[in-house]
PDB file with one MODEL, atoms N, CA, C and O in Angstrom:
MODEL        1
ATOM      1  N   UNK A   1     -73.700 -54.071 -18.770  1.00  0.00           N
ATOM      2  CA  UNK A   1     -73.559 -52.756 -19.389  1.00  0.00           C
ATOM      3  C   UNK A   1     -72.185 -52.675 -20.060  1.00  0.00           C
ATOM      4  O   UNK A   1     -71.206 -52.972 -19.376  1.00  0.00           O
ATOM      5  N   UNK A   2     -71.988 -52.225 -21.594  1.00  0.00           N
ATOM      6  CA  UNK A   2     -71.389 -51.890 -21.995  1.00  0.00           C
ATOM      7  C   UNK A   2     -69.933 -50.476 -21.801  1.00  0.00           C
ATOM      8  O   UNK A   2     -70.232 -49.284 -21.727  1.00  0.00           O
ATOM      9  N   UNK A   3     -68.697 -50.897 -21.761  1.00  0.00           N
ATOM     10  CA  UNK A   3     -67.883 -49.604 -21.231  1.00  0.00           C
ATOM     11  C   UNK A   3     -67.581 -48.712 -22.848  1.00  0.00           C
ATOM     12  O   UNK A   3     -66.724 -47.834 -22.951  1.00  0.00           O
ATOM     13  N   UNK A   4     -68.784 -49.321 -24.394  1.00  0.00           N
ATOM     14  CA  UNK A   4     -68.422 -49.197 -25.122  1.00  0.00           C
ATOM     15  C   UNK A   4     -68.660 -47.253 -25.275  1.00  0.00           C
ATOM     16  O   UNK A   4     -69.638 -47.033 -24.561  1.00  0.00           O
ATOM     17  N   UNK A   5     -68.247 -46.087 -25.796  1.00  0.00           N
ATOM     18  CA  UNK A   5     -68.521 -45.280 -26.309  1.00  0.00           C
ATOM     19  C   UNK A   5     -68.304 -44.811 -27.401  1.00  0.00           C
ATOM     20  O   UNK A   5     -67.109 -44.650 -27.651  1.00  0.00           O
ATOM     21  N   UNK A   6     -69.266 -44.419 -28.442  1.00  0.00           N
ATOM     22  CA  UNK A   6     -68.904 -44.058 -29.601  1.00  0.00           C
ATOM     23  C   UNK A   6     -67.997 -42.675 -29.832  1.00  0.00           C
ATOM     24  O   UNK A   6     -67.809 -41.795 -28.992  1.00  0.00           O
ATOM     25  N   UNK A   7     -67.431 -42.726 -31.342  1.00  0.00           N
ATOM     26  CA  UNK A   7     -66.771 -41.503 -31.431  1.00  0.00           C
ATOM     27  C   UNK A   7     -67.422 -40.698 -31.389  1.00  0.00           C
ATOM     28  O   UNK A   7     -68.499 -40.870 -31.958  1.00  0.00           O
ATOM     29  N   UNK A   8     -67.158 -39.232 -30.645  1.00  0.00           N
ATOM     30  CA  UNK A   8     -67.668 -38.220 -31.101  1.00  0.00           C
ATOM     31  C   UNK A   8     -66.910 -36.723 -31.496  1.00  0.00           C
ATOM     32  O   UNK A   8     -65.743 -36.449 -31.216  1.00  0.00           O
ATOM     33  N   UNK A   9     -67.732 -35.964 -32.108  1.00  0.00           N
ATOM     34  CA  UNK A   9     -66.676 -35.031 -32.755  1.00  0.00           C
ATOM     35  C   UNK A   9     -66.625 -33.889 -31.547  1.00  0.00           C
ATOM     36  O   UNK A   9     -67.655 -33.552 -30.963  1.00  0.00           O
ATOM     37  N   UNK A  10     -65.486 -33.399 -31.271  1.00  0.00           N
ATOM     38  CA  UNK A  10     -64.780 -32.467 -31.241  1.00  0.00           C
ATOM     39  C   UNK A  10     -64.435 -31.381 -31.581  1.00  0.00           C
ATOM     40  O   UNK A  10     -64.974 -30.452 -30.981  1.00  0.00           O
ATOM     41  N   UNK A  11     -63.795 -31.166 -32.260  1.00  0.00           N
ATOM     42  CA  UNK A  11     -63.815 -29.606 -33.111  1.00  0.00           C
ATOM     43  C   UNK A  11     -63.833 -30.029 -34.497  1.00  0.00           C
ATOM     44  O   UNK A  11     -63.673 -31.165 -34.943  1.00  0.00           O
ATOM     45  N   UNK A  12     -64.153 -28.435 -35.398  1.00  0.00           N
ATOM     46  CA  UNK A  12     -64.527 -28.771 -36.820  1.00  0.00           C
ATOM     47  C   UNK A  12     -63.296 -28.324 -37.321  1.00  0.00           C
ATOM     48  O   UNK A  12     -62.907 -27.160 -37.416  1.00  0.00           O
ATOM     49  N   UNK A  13     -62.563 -29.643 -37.717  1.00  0.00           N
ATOM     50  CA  UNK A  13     -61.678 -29.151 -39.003  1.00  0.00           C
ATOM     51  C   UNK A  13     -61.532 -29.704 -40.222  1.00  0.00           C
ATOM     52  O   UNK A  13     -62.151 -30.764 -40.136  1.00  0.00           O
ATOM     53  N   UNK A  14     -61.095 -29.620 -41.273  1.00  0.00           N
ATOM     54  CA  UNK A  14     -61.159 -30.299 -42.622  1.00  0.00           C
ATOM     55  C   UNK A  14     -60.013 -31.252 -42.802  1.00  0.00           C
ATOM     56  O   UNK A  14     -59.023 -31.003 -42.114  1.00  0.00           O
ATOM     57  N   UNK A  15     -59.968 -32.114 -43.458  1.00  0.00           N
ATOM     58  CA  UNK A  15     -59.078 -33.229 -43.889  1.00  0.00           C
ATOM     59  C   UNK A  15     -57.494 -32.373 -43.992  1.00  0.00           C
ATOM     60  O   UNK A  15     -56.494 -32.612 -43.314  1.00  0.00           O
ATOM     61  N   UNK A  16     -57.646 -31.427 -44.963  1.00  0.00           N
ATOM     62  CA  UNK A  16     -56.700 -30.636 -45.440  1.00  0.00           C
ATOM     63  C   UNK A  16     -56.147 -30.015 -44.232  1.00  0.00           C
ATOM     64  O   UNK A  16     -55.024 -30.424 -43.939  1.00  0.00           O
ATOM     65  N   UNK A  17     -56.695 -29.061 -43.399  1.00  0.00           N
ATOM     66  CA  UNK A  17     -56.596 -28.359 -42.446  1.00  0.00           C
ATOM     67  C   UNK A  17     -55.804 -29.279 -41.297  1.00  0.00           C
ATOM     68  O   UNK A  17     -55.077 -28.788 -40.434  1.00  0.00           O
ATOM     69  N   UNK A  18     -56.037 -30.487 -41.425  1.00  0.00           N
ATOM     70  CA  UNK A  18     -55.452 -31.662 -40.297  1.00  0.00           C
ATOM     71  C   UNK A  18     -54.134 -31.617 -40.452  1.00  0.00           C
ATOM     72  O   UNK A  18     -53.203 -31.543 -39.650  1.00  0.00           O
ATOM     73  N   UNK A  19     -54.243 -31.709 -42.344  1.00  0.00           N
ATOM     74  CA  UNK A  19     -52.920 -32.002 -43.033  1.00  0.00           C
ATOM     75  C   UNK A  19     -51.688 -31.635 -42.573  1.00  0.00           C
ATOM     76  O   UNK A  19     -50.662 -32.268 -42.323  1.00  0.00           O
ATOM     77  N   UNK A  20     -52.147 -29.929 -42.480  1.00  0.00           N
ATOM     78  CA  UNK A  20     -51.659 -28.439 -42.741  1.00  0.00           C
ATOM     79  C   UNK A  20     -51.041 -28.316 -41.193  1.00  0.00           C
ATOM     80  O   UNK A  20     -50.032 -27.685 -40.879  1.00  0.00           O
ATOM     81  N   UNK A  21     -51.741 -28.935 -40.483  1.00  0.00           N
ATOM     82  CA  UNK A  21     -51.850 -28.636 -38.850  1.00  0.00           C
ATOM     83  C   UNK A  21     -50.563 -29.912 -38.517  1.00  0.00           C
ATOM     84  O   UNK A  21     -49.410 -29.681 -38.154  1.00  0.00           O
ATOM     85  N   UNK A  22     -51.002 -30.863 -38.697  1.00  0.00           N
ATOM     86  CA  UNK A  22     -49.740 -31.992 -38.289  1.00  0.00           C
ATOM     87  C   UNK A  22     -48.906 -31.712 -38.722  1.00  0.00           C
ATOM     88  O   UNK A  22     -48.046 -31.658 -37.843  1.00  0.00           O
ATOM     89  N   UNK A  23     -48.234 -31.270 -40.301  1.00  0.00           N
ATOM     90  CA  UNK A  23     -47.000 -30.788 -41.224  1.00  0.00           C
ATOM     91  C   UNK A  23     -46.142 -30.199 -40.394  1.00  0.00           C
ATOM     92  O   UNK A  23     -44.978 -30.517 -40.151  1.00  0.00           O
ATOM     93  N   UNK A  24     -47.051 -28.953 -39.792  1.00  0.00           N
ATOM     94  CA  UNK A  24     -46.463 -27.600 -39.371  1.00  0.00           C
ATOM     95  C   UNK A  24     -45.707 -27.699 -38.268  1.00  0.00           C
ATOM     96  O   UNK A  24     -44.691 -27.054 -38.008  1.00  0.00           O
ATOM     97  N   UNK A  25     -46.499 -28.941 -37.307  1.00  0.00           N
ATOM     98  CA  UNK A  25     -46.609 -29.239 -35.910  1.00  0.00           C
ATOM     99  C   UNK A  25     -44.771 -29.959 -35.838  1.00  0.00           C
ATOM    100  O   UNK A  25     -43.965 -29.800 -34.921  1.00  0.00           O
ATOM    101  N   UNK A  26     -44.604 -30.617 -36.940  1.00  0.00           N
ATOM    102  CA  UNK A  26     -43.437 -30.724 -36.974  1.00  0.00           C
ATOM    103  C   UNK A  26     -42.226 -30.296 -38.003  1.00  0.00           C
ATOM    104  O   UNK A  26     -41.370 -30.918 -38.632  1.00  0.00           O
ATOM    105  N   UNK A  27     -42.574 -28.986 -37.859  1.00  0.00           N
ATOM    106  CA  UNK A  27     -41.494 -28.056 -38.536  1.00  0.00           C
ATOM    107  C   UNK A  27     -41.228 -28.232 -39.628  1.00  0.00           C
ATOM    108  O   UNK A  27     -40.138 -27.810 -40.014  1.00  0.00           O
ATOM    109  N   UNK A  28     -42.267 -29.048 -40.736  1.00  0.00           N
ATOM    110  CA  UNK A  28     -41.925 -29.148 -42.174  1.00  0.00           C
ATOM    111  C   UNK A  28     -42.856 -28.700 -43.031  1.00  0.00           C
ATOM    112  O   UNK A  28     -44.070 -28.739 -42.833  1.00  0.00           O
ATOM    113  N   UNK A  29     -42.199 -28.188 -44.179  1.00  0.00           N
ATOM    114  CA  UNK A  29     -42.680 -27.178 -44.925  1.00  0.00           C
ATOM    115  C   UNK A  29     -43.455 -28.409 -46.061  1.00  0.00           C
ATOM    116  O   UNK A  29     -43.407 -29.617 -45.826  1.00  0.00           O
ATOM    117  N   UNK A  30     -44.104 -27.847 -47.220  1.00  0.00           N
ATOM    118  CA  UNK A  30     -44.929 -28.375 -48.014  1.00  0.00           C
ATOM    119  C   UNK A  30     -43.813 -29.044 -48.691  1.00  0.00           C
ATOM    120  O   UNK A  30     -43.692 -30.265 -48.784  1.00  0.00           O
ATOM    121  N   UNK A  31     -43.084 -28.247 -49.112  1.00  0.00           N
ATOM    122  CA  UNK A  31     -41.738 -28.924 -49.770  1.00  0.00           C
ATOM    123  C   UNK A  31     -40.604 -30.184 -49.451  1.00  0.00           C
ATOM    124  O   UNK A  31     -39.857 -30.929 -50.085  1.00  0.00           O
ATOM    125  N   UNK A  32     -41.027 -29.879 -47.919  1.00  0.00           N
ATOM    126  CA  UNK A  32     -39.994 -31.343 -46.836  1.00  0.00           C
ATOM    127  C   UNK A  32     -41.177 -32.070 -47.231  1.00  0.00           C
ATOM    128  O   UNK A  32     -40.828 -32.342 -48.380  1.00  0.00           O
ATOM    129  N   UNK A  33     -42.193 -32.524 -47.122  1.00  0.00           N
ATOM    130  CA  UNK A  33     -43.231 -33.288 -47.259  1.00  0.00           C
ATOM    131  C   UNK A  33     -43.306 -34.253 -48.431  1.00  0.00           C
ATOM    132  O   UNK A  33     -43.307 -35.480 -48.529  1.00  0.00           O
ATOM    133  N   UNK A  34     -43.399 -32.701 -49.731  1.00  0.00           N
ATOM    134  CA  UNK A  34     -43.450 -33.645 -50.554  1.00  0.00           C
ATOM    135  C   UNK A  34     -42.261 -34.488 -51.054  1.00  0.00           C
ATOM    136  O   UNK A  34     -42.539 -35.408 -51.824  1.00  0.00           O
ATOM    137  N   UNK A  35     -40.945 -34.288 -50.708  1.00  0.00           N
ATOM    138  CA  UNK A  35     -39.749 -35.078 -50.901  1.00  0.00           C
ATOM    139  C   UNK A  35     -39.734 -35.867 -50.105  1.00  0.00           C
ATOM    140  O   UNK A  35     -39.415 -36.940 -50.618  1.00  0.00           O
ATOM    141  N   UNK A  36     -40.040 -36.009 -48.320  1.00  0.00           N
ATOM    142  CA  UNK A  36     -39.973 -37.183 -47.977  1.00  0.00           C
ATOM    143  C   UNK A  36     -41.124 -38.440 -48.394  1.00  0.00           C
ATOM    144  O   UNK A  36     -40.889 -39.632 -48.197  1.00  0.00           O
ATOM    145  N   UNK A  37     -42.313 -37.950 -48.963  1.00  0.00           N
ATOM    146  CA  UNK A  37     -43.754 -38.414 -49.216  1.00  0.00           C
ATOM    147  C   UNK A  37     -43.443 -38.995 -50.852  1.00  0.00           C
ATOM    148  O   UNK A  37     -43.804 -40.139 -51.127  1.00  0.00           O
ATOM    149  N   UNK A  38     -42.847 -38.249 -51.768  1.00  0.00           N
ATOM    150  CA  UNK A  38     -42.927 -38.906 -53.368  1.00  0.00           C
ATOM    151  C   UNK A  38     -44.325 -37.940 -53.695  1.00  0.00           C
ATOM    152  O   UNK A  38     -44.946 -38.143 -54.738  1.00  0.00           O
ATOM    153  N   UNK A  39     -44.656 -37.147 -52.970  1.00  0.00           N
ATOM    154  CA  UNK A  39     -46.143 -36.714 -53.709  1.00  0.00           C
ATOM    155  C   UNK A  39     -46.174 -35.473 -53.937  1.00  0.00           C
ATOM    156  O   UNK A  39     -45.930 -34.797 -52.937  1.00  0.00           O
ATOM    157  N   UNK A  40     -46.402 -34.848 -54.965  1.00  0.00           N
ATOM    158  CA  UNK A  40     -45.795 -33.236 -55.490  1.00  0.00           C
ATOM    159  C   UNK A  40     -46.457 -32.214 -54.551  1.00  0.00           C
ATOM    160  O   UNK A  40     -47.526 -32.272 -53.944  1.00  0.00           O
ATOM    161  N   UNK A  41     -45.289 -31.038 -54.619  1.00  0.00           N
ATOM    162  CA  UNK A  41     -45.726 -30.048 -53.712  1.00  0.00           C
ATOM    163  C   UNK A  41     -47.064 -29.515 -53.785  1.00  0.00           C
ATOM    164  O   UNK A  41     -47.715 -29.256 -52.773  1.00  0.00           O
ATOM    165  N   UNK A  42     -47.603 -29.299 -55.284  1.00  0.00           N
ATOM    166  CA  UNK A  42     -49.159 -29.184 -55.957  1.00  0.00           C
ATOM    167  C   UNK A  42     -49.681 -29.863 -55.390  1.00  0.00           C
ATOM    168  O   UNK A  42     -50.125 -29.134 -54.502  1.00  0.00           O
ATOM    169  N   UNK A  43     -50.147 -31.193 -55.109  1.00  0.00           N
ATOM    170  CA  UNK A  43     -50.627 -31.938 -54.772  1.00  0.00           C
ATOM    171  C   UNK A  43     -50.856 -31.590 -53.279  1.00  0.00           C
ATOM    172  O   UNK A  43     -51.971 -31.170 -52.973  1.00  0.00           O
ATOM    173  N   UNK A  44     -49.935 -31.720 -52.349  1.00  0.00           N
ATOM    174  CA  UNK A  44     -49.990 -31.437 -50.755  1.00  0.00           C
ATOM    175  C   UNK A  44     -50.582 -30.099 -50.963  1.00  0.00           C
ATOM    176  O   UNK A  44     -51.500 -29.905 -50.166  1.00  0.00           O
ATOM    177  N   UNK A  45     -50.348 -29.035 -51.828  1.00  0.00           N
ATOM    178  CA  UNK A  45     -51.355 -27.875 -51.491  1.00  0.00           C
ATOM    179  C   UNK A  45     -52.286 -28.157 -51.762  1.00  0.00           C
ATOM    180  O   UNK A  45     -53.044 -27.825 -50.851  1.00  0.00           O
ATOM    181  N   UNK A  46     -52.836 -28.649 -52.581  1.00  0.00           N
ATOM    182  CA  UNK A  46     -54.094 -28.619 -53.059  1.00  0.00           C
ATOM    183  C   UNK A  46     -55.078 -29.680 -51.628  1.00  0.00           C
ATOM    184  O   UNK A  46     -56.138 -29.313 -51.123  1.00  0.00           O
ATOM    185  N   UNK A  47     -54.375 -30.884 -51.303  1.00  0.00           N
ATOM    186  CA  UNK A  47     -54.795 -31.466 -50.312  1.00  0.00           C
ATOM    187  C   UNK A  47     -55.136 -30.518 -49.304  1.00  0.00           C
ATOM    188  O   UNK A  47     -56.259 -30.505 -48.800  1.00  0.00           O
ATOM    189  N   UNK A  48     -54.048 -29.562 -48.915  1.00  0.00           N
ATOM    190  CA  UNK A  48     -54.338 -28.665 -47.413  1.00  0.00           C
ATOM    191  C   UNK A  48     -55.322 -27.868 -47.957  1.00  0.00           C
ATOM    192  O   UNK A  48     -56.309 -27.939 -47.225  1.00  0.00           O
ATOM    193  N   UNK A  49     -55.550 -27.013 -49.068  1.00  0.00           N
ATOM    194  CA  UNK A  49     -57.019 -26.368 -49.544  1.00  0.00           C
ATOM    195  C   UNK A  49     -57.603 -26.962 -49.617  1.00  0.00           C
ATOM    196  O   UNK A  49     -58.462 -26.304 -50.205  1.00  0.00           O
ATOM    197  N   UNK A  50     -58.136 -28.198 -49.465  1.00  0.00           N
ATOM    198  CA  UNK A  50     -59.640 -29.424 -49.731  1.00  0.00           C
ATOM    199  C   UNK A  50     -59.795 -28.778 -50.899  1.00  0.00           C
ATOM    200  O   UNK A  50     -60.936 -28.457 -51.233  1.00  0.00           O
ATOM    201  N   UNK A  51     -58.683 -28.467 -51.732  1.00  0.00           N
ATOM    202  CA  UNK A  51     -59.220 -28.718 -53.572  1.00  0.00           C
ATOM    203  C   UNK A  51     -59.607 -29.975 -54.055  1.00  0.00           C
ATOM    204  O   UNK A  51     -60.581 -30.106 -54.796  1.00  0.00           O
ATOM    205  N   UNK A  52     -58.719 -31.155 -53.583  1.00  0.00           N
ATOM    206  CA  UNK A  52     -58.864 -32.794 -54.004  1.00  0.00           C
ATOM    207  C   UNK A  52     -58.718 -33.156 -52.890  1.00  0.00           C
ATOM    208  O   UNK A  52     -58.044 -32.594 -52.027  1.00  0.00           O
ATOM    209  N   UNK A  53     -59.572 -34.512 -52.754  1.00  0.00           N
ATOM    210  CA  UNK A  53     -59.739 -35.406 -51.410  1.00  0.00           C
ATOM    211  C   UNK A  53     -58.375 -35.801 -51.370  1.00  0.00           C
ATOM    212  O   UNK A  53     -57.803 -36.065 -52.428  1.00  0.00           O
ATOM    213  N   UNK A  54     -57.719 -35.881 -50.162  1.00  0.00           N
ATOM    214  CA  UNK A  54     -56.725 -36.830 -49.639  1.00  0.00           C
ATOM    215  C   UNK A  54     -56.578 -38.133 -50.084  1.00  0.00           C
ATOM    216  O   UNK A  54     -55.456 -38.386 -50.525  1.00  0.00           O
ATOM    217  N   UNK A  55     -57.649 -39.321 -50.101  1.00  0.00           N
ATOM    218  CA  UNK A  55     -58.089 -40.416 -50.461  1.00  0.00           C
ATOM    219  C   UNK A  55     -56.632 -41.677 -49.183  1.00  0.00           C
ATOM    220  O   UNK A  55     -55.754 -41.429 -48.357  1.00  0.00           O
ATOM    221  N   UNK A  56     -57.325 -43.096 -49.904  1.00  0.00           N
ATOM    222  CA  UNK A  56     -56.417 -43.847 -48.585  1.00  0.00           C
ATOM    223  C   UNK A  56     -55.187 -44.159 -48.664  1.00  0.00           C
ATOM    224  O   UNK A  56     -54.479 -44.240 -47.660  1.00  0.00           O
ATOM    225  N   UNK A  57     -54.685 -44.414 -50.061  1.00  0.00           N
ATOM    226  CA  UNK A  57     -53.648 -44.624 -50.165  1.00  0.00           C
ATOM    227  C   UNK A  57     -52.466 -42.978 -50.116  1.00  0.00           C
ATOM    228  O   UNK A  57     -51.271 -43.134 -49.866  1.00  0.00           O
ATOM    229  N   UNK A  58     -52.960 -41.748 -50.348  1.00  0.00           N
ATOM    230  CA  UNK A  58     -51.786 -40.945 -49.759  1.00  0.00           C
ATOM    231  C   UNK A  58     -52.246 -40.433 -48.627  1.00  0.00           C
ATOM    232  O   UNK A  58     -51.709 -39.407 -48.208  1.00  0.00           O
ATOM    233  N   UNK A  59     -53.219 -40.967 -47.968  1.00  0.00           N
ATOM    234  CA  UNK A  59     -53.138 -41.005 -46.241  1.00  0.00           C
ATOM    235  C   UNK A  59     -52.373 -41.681 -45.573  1.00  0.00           C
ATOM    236  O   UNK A  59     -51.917 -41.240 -44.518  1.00  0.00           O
ATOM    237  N   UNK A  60     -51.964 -43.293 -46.192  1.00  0.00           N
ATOM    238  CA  UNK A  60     -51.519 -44.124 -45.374  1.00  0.00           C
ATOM    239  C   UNK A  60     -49.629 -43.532 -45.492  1.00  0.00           C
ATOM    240  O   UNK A  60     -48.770 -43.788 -44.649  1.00  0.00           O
ATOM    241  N   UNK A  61     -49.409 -42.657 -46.884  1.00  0.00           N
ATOM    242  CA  UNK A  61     -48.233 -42.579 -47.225  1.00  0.00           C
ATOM    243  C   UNK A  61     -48.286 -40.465 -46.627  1.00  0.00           C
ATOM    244  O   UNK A  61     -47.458 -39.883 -47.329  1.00  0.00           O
ATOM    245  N   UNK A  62     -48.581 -40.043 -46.215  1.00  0.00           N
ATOM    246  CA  UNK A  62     -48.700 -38.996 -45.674  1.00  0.00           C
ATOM    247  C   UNK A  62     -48.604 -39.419 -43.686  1.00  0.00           C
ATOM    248  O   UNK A  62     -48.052 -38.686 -42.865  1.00  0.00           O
ATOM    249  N   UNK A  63     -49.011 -40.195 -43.498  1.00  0.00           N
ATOM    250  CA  UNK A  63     -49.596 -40.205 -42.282  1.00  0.00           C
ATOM    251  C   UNK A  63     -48.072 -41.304 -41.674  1.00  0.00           C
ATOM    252  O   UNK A  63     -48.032 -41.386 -40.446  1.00  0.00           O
ATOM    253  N   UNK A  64     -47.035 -42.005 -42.362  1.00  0.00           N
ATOM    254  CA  UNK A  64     -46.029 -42.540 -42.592  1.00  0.00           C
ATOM    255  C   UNK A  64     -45.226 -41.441 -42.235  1.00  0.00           C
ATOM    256  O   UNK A  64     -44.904 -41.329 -41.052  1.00  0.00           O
ATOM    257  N   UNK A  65     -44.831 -40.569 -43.104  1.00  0.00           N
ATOM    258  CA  UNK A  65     -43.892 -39.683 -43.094  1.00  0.00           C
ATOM    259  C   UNK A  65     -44.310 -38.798 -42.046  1.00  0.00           C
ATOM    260  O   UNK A  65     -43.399 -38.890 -41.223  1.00  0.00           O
ATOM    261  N   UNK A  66     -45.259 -37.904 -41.553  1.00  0.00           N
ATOM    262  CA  UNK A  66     -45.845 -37.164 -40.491  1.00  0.00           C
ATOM    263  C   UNK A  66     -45.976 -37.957 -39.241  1.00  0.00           C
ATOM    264  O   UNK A  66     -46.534 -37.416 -38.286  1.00  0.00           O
ATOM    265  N   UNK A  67     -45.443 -39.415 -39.104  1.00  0.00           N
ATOM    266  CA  UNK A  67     -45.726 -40.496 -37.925  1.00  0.00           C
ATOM    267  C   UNK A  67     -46.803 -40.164 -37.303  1.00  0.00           C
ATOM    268  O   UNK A  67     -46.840 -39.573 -36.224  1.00  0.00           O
ATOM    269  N   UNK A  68     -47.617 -40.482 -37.871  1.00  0.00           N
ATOM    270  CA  UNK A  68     -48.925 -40.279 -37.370  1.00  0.00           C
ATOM    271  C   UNK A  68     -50.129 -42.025 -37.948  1.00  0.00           C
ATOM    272  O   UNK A  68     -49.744 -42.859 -38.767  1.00  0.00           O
ATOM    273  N   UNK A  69     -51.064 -42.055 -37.440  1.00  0.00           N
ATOM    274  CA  UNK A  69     -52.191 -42.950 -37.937  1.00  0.00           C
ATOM    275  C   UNK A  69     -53.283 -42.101 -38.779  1.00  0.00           C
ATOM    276  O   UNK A  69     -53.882 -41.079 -38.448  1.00  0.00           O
ATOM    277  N   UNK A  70     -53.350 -42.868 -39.998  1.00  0.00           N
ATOM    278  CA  UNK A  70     -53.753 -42.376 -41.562  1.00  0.00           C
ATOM    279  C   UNK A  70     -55.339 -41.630 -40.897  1.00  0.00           C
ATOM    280  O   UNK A  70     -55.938 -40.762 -41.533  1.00  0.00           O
ATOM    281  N   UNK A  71     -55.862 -42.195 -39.454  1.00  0.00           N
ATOM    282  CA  UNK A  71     -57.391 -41.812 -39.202  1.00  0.00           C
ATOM    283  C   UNK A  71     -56.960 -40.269 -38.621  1.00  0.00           C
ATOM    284  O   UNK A  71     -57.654 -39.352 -38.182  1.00  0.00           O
ATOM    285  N   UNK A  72     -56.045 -40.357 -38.747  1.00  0.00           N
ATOM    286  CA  UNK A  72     -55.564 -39.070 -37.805  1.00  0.00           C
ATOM    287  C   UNK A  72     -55.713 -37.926 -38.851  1.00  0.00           C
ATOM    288  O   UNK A  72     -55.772 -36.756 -38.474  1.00  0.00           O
ATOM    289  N   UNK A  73     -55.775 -38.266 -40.159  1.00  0.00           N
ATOM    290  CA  UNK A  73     -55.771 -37.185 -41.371  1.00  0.00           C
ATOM    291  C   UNK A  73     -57.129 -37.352 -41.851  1.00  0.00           C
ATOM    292  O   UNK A  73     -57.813 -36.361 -42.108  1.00  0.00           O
ATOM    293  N   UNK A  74     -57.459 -38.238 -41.957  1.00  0.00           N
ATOM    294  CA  UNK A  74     -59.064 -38.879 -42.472  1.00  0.00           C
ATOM    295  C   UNK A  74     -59.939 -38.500 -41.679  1.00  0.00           C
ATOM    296  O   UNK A  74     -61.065 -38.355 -42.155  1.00  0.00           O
ATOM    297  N   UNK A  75     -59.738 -38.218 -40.247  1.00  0.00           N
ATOM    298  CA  UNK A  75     -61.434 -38.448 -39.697  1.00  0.00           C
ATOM    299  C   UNK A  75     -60.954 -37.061 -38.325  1.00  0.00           C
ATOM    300  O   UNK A  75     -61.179 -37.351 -37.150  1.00  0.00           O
ATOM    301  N   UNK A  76     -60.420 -35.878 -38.609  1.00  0.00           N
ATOM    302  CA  UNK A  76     -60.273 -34.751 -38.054  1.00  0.00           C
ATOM    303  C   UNK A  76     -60.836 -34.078 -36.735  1.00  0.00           C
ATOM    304  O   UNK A  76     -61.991 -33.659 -36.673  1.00  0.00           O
ATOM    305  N   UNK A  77     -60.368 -34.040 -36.191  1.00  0.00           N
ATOM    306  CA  UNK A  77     -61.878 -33.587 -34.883  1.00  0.00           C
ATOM    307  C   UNK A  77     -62.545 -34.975 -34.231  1.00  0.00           C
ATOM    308  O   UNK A  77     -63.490 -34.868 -33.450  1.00  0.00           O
ATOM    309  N   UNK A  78     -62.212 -35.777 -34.452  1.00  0.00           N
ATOM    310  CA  UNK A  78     -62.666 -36.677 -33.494  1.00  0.00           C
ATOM    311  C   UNK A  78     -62.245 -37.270 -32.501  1.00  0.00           C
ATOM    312  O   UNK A  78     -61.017 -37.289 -32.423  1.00  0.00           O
ATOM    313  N   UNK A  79     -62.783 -37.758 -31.717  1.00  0.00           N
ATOM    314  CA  UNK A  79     -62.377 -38.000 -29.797  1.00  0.00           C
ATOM    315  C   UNK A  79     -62.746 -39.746 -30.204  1.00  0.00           C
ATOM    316  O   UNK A  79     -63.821 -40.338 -30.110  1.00  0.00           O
ATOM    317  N   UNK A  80     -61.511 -40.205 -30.636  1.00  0.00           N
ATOM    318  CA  UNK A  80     -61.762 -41.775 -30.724  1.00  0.00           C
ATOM    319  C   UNK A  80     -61.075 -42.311 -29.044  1.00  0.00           C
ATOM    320  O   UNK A  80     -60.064 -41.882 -28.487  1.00  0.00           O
ATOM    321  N   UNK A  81     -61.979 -43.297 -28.596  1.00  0.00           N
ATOM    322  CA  UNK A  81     -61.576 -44.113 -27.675  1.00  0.00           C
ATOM    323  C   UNK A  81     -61.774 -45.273 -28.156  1.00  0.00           C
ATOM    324  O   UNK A  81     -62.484 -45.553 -29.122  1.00  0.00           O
ATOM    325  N   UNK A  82     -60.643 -46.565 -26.958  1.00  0.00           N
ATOM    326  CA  UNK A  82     -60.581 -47.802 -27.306  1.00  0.00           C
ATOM    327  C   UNK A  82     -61.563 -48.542 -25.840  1.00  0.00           C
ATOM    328  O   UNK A  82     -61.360 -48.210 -24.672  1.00  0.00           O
ATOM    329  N   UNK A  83     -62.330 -49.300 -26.170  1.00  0.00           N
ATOM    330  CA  UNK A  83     -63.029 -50.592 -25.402  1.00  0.00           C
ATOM    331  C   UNK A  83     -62.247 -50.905 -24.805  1.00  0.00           C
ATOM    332  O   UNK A  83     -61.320 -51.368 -25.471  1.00  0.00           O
ATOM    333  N   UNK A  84     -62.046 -50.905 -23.451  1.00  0.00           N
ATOM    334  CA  UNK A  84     -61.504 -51.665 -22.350  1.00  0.00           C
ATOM    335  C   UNK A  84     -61.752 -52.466 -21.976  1.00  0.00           C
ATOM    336  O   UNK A  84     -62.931 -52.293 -21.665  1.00  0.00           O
ATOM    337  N   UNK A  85     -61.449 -53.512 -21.688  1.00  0.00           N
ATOM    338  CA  UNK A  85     -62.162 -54.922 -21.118  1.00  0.00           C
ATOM    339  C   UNK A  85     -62.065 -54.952 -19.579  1.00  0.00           C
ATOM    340  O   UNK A  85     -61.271 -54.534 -18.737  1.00  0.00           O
ATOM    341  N   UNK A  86     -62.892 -55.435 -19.587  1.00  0.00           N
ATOM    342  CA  UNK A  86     -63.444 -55.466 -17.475  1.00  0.00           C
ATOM    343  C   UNK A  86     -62.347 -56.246 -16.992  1.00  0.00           C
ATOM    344  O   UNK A  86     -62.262 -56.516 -15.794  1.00  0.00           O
TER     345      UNK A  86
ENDMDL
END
């Protein structure tokens, strides 16, 4: 028997909303973001409104500056576990 379990979701939040939620979580404004990130303040709003997808490459450079892992902005609400070996 497998100790494998799949992800499952958790609560419903949006890509943006993750964004918005980690930013805040560490006391920086849209504006600290986009200067430590290179990616315009327009841009990070529009990301936290799910006007435009996030996409991977300013996840991996969002998720850098917020020290966080890029799945952590990408895949919201989910209860990921790792396979343990016996």
């Amino acid at each position: 028997m497998s100790d494998f379990r799949p992800a499952k979701k958790r609560i419903d939040v949006t890509v943006g909303e993750s964004v918005r939620i980690i930013r805040e979580l560490q006391e920086m404004s849209q504006n600290d973001l986009a200067r430590a990130s290179g990616i315009a303040q327009s841009t990070i709003s529009a990301i936290e409104n799910d006007r435009i997808n996030l996409g991977v490459e300013r996840a991996k450079t969002i998720a850098r500056v917020l020290k966080c892992h890029p799945a952590v902005l990408v895949f919201p609400g989910w209860e990921v576990t790792t396979e343990h070996a016996a």
